[in-house]
OpenMM code with the backbone's topology and positions (N, CA, C; nanometers):
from openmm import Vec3, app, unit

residues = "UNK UNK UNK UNK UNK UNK UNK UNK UNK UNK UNK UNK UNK UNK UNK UNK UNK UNK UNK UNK UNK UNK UNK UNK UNK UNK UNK UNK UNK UNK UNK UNK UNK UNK UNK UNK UNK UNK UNK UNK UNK UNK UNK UNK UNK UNK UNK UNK UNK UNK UNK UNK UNK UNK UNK UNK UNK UNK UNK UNK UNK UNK UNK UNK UNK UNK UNK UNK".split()
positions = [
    Vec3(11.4495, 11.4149, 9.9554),
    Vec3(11.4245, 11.3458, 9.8310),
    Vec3(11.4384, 11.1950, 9.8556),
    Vec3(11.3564, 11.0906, 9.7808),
    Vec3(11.3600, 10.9545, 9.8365),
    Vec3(11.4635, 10.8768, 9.7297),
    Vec3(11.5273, 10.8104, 9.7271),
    Vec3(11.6172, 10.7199, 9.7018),
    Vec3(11.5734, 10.5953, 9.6406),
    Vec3(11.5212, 10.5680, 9.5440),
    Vec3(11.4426, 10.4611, 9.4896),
    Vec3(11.5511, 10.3510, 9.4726),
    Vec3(11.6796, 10.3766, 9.4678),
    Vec3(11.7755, 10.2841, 9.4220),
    Vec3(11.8027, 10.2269, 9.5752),
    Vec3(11.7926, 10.3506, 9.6822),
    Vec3(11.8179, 10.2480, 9.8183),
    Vec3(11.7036, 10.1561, 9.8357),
    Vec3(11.7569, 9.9531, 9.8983),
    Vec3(11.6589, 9.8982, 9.9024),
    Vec3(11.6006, 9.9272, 10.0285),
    Vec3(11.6669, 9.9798, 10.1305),
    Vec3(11.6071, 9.9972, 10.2492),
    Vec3(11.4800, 10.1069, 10.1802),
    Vec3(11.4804, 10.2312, 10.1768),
    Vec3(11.3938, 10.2655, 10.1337),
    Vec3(11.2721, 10.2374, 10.0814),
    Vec3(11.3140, 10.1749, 9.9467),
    Vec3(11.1848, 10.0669, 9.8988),
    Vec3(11.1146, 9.9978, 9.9814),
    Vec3(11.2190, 9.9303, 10.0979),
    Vec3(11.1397, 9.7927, 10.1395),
    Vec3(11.0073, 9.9361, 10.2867),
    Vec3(11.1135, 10.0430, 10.2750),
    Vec3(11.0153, 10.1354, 10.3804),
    Vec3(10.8916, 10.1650, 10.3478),
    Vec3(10.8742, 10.2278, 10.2257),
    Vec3(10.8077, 10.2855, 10.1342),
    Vec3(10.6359, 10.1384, 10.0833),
    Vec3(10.6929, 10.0599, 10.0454),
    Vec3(10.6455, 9.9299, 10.0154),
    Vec3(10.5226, 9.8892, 10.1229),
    Vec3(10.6588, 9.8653, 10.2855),
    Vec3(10.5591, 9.8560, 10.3965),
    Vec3(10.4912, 9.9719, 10.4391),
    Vec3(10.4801, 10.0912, 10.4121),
    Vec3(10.4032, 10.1860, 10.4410),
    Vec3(10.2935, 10.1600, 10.3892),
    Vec3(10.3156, 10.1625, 10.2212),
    Vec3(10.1766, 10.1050, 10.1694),
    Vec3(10.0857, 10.0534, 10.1518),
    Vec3(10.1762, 9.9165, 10.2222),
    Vec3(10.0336, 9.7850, 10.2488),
    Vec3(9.9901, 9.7786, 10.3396),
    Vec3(10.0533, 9.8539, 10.4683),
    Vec3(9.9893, 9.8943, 10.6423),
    Vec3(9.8717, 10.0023, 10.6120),
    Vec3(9.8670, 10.0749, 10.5499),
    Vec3(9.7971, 10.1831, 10.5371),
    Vec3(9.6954, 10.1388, 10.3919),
    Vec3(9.6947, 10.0325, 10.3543),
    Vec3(9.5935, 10.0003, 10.2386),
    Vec3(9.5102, 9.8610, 10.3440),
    Vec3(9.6289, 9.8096, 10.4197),
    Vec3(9.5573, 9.7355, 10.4926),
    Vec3(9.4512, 9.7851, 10.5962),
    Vec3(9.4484, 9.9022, 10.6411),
    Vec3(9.3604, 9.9307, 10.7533),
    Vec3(9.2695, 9.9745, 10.6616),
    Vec3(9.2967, 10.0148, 10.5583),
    Vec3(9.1914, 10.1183, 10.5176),
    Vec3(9.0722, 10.0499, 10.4642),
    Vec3(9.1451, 9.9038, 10.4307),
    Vec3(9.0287, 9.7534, 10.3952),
    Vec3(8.9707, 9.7131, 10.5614),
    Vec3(9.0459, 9.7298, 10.5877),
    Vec3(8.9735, 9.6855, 10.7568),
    Vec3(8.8543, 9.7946, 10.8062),
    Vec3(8.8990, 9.9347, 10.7673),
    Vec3(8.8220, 10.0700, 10.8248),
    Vec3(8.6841, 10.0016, 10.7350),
    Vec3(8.7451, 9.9599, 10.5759),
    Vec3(8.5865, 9.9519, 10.4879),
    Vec3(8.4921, 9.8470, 10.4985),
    Vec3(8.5511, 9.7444, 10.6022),
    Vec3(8.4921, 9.6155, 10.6466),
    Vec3(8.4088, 9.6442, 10.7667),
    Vec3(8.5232, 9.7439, 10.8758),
    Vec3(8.4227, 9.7307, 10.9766),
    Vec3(8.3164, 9.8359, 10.9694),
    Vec3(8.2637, 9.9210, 10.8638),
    Vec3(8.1694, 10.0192, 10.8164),
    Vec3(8.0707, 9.9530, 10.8111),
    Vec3(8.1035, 9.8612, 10.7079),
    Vec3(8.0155, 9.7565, 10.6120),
    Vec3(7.8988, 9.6804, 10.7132),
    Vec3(7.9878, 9.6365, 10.8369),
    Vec3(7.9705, 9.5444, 10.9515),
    Vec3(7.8628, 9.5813, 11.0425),
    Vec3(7.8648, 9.7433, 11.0202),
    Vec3(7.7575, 9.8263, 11.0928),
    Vec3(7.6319, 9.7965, 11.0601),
    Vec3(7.6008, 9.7601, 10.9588),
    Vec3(7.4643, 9.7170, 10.8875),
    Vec3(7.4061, 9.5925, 10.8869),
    Vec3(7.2901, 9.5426, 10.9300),
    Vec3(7.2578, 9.4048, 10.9373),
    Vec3(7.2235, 9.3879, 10.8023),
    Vec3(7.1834, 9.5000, 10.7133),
    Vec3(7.1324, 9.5104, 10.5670),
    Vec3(7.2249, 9.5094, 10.4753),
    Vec3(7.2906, 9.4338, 10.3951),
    Vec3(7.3487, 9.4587, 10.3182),
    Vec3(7.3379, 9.5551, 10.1734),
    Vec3(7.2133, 9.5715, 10.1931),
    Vec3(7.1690, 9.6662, 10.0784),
    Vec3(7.1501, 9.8428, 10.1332),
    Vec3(7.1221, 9.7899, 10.2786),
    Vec3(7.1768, 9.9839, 10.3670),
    Vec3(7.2889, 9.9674, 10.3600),
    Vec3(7.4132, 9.8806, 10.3837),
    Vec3(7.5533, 9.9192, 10.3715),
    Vec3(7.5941, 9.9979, 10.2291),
    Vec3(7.4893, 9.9092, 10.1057),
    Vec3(7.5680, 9.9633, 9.9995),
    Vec3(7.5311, 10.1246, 9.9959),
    Vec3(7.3998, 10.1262, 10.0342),
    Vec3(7.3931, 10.3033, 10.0280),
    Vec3(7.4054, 10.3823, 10.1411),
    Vec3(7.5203, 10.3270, 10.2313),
    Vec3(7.5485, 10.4255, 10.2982),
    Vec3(7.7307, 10.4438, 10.2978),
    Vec3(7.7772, 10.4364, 10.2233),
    Vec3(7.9525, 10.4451, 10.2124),
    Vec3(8.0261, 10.5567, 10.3366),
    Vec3(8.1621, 10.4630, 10.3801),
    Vec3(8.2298, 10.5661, 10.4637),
    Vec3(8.2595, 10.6831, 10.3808),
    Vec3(8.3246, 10.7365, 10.4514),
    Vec3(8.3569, 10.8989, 10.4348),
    Vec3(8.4391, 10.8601, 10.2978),
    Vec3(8.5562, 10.7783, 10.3303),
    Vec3(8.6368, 10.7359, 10.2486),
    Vec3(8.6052, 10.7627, 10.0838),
    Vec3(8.5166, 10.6685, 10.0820),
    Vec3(8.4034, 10.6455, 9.9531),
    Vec3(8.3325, 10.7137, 9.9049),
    Vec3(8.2628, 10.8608, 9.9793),
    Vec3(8.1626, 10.9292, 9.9023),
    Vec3(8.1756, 10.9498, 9.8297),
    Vec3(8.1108, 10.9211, 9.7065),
    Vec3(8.1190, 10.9889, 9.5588),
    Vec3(8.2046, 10.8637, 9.5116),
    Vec3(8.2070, 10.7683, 9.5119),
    Vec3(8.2956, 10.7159, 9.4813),
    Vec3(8.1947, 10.5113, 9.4656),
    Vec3(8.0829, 10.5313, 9.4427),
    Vec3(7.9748, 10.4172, 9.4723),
    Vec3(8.0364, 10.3114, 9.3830),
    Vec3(8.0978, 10.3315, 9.2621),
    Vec3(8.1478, 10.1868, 9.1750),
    Vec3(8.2215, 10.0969, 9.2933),
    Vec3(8.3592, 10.1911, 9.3568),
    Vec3(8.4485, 10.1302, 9.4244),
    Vec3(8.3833, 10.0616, 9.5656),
    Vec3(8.2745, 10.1388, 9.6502),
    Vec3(8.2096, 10.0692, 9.7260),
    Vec3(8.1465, 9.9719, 9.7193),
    Vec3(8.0392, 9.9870, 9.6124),
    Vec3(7.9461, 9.8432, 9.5994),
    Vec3(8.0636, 9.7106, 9.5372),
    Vec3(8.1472, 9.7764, 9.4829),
    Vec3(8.2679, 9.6417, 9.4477),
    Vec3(8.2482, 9.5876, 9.5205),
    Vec3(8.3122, 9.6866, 9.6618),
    Vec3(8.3758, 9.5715, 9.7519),
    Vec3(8.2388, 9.5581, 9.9020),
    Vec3(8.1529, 9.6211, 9.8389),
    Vec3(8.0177, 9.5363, 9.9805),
    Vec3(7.9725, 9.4234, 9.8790),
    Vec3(7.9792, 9.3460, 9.7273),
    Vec3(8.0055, 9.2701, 9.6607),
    Vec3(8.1112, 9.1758, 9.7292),
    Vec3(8.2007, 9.2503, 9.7303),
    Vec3(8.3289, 9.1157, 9.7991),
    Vec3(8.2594, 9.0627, 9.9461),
    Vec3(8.2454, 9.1642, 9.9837),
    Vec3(8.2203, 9.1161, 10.1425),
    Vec3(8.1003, 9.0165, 10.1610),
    Vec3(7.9700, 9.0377, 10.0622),
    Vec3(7.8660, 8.9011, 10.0702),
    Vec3(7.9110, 8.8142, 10.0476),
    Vec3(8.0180, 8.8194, 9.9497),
    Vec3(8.0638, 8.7001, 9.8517),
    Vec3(8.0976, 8.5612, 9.9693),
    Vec3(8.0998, 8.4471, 9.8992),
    Vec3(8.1342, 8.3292, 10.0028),
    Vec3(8.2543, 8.2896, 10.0079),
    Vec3(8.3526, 8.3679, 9.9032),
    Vec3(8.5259, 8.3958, 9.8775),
    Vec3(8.5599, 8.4617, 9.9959),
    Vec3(8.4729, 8.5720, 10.0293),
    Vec3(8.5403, 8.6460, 10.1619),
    Vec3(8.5044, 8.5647, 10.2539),
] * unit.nanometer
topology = app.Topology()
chain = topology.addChain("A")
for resn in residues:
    res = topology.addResidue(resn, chain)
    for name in ("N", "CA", "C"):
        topology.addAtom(name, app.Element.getBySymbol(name[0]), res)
């Protein structure tokens, strides 16, 4: 059972999350990267994404963008 009141825990729990949200932005970048087309990237989503096209084209949106 996890211990929400221990901070060690939290601070475990916390960094698990953003290591593993972080690659998973990296896994959806370097997908994206595969495509010289940005309009074949949007219709071809990783595995991650199938069924899931709002959350992809978001972020092949972020990735043209001149913010990224």
């Amino acid at each position: 059972m996890l211990d929400f009141n221990d901070q060690a825990m939290n601070r475990f729990v916390e960094h698990q999350m953003l290591t593993t949200f972080k690659e998973f932005q990296a896994d959806c970048h370097r997908h994206f990267k595969k495509y010289s087309d940005p309009e074949e990237a949007r219709a071809n989503p990783p595995n991650a994404l199938v069924r899931r096209d709002e959350d992809w084209h978001f972020l092949c949106d972020h990735y043209i963008s001149r913010a990224f």
